[in-house]
C-alpha positions in Angstrom: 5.0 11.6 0.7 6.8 9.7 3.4 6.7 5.9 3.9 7.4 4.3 7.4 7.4 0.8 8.0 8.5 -2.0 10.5 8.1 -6.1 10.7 6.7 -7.3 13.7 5.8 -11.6 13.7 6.7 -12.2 10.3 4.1 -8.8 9.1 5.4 -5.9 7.2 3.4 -2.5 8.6 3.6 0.3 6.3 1.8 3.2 6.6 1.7 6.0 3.8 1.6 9.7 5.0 0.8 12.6 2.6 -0.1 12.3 -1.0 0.4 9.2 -3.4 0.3 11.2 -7.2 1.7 11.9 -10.0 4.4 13.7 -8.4 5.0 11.6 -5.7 4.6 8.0 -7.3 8.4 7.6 -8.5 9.7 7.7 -4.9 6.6 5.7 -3.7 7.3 3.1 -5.9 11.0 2.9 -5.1 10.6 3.0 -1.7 7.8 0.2 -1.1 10.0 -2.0 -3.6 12.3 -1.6 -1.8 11.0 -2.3 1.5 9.6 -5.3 0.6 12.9 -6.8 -1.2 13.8 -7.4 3.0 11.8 -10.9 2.2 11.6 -12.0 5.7 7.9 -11.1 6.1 5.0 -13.3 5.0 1.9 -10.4 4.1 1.6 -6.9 3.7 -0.5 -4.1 6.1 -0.6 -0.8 4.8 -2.1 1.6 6.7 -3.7 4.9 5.1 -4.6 6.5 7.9 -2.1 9.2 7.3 -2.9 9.4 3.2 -4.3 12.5 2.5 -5.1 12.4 -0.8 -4.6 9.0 -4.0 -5.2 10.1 -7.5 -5.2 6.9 -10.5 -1.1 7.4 -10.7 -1.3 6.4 -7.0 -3.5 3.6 -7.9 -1.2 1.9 -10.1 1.6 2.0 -7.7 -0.5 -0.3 -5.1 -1.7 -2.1 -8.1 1.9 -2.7 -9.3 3.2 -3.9 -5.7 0.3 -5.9 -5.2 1.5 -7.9 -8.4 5.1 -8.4 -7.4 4.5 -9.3 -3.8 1.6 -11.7 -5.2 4.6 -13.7 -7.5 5.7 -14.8 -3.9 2.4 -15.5 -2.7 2.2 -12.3 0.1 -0.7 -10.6 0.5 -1.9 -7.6 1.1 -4.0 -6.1 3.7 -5.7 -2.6 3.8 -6.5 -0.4 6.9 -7.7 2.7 8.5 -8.2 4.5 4.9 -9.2 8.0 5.2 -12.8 9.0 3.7 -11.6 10.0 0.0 -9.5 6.9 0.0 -12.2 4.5 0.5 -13.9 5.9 -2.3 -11.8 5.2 -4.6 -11.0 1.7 -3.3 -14.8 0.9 -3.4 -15.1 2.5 -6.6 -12.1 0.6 -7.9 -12.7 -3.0 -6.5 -9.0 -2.7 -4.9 -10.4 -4.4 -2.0 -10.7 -7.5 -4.1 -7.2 -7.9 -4.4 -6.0 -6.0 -1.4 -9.3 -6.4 1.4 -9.5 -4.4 4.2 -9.1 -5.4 7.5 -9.9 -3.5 10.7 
């Protein structure tokens, strides 16, 4: 798992590369909290174009980020998932909380 990111007009980008698990959820979760302490953005893009693979472990680190950010009233914005991802956000309803843009 690697996480990059960057703020560009008041929008945090991240984009998740590799696998979001079990295994890799701890240092996902850190990370994005992380990130998103810097507090000079107003939403969230993350883009999945580079997520390979999301099992329910990775599901409930989104889900979990999705709640703090929403205390402050950021929201968050899903795009370019791969084909396995989109499943599972369909599937889920995720992209009632967190839609998808293009």
């Amino acid at each position: 798992m690697n996480i990059k990111h960057r703020i560009y007009n008041n929008t945090m980008y991240v984009m998740l590369i590799g696998e979001l698990d079990e295994y890799s959820a701890g240092y996902a979760r850190t990370n994005l909290d992380q990130i998103f302490s810097e507090r000079n953005f107003n939403q969230v893009i993350i883009d999945l174009s580079e997520l390979e693979f999301m099992d329910s472990t990775g599901i409930g680190v989104l889900i979990g980020r999705y709640k703090k950010l929403k205390t402050n009233k950021v929201p968050i914005y899903i795009c370019n998932p791969s084909n396995h991802v989109e499943k599972i956000f369909q599937m889920t309803g995720l992209y009632e909380i967190m839609p998808k843009i293009s």
